[in-house]
C-alpha positions in Angstrom: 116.8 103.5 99.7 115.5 100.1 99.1 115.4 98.5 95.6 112.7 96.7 93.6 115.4 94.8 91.4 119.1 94.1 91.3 121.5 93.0 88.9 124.6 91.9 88.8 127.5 90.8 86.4 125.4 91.7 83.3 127.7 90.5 80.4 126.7 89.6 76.6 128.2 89.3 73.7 126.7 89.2 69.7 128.6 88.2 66.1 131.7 87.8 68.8 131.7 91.3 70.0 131.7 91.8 74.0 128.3 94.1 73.9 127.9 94.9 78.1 130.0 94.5 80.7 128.3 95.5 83.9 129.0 94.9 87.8 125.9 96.0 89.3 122.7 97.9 88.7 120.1 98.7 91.4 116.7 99.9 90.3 115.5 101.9 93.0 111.5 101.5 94.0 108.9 104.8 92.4 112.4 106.7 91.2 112.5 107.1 87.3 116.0 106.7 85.9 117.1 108.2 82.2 119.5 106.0 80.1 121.3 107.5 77.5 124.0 106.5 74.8 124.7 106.9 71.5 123.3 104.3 68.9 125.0 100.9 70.1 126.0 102.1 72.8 124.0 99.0 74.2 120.9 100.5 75.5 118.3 98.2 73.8 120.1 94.9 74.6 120.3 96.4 78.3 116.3 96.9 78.7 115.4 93.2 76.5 117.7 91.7 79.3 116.4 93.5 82.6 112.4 92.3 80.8 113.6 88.5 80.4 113.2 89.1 76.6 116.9 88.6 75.7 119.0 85.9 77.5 122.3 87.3 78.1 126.0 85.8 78.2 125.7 85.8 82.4 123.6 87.7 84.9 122.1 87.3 88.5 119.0 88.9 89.5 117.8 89.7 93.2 114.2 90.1 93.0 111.2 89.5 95.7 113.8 88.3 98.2 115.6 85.9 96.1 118.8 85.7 93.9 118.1 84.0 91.0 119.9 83.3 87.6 118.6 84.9 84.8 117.1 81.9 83.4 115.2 81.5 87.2 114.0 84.9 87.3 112.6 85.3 83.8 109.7 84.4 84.6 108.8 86.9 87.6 110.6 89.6 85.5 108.3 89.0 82.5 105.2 88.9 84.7 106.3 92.3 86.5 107.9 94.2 84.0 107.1 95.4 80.7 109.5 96.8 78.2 107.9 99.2 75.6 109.4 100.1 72.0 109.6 103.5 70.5 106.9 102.2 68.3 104.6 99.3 70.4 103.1 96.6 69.0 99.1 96.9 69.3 96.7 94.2 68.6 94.5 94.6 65.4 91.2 95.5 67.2 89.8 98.6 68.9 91.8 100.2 71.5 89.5 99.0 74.0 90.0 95.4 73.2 94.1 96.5 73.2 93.9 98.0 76.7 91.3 94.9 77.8 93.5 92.3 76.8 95.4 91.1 79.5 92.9 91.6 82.4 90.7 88.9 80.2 93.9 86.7 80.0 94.4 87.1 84.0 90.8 85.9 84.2 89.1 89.0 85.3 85.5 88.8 84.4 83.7 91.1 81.5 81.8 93.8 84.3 85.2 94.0 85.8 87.1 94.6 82.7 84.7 97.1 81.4 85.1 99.0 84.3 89.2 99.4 84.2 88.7 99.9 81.0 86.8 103.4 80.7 88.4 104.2 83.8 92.1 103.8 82.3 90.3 105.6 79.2 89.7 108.7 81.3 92.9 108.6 82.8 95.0 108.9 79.8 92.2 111.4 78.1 91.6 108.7 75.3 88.0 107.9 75.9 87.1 109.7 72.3 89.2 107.0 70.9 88.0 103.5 73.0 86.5 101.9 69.6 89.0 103.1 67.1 91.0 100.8 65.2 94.8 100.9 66.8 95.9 100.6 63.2 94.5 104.3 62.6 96.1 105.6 65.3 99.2 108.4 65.0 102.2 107.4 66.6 101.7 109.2 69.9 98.2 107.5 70.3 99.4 104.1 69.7 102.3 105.0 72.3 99.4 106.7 75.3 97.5 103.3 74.5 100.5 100.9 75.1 101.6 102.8 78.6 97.4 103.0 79.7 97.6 99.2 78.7 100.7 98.7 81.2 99.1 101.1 84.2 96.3 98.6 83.9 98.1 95.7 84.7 99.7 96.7 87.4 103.4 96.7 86.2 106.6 97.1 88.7 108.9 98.5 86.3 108.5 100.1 82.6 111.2 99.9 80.4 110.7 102.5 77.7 112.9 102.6 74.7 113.0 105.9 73.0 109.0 107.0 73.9 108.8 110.1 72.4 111.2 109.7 69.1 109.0 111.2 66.0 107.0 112.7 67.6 105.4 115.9 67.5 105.4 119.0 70.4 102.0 118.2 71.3 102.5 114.3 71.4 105.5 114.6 73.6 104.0 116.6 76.2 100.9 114.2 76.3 103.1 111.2 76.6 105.2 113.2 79.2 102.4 114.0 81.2 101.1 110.1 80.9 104.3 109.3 82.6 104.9 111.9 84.7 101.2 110.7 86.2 102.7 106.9 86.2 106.1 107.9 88.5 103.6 109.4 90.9 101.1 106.6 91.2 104.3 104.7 92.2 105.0 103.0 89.1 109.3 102.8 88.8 110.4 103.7 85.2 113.5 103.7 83.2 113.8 105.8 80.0 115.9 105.3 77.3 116.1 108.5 74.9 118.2 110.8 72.8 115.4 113.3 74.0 116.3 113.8 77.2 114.8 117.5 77.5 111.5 116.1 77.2 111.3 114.0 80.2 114.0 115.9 82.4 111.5 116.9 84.5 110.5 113.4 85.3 114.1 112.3 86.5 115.8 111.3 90.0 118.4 109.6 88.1 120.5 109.7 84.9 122.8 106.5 84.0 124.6 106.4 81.0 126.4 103.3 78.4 129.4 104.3 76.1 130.8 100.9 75.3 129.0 98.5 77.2 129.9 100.3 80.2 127.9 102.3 82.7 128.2 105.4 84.7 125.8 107.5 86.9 125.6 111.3 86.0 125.1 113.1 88.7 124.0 116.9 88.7 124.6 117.1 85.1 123.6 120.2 84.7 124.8 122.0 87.3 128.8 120.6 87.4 128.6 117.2 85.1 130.1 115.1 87.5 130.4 111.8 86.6 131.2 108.8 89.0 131.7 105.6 87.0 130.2 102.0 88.2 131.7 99.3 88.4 132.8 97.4 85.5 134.9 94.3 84.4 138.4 95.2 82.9 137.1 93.6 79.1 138.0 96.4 76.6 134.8 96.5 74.7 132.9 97.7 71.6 129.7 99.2 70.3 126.6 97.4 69.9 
């Protein structure tokens, strides 16, 4: 299977304290990958890396055909990939204006917008909710609006970090089914969550950091087979 990005020799350290340590990592195109680990385990510093938002110690990117240093391919990765917090930051204005945003900044025109707009509205069921303050909005609202906001822009990759902490039953299968719909419009994602249950239906692929070190689970349910990556021989601690 092809890949829509590669890394290789990850490595940071912060305070003085060797973070990750990883070989290689291969993001397959349209398959959604779960990454797990306990707090510090790296995760976060992992997904602000792969979205150009954290420079890291070393690391090589292939992307589009070229191998780039991190520092070379920040800017494609920040144009083509969006990373999303457990709690996202919305602009304070309607949700229409939130989910408008960047097709006015890309220099769409207003008939254009308006359209994407209320169509991305019906998509994600949030029509009822296109001129309500973001501020007023529960968590799993604010957290539908950020991932209808990155559909519309036509995203490569979403990094999500922890989507469905605190929140409730109902919230989770909403956001769930938002991503779930993503995956199969071809959209590749990689989750990060302590709630793995709630997307497990969503996943072709589970990796997992204890350490700064990562290994691919495979069939984790039926036999928990493990088979380790590659990694550097650094003895390493948590985040």
């Amino acid at each position: 299977m092809s890949n829509l990005i590669s890394y290789k020799d990850i490595s940071i350290s912060l305070s003085g304290r060797l973070i990750l340590s990883i070989d290689q990592l291969a993001i397959p195109f349209r398959q959604c990958t779960l990454l797990t680990g306990r707090n510090g385990s790296g995760k976060t510093t992992l997904l602000k890396i792969m979205s150009g938002l954290l420079k890291p110690d070393s690391a090589h990117i292939a992307y589009q055909g070229l191998n780039l240093s991190w520092r070379q391919a920040k800017p494609y990765i920040q144009k083509d990939i969006i990373y999303l917090h457990q709690q996202p930051y919305l602009f304070d204005s309607t949700v229409f204006n939130n989910i408008a945003y960047g097709l006015y900044r890309n220099g769409e025109n207003k008939t254009s917008v308006h359209k994407k707009v209320n169509q991305a509205l019906e998509w994600a069921n949030l029509s009822h909710l296109a001129h309500q303050p973001a501020n007023s909005l529960s968590g799993g609202e604010k957290q539908r609006v950020a991932l209808t906001r990155a559909r519309i822009l036509s995203q490569s990759l979403l990094l999500l970090d922890e989507p469905t902490a605190s929140m409730d039953s109902e919230s989770k299968q909403q956001t769930s089914l938002l991503l779930q719909r993503l995956n199969a419009e071809g959209l590749t994602i990689i989750i990060s969550s302590h709630e793995s249950h709630t997307v497990s239906h969503l996943i072709d692929r589970h990796l997992h950091l204890e350490n700064g070190r990562m290994t691919e689970i495979n069939n984790a349910s039926q036999n928990n087979k493990v088979t380790p990556f590659k990694t550097t021989k650094n003895t390493l601690t948590n985040e």
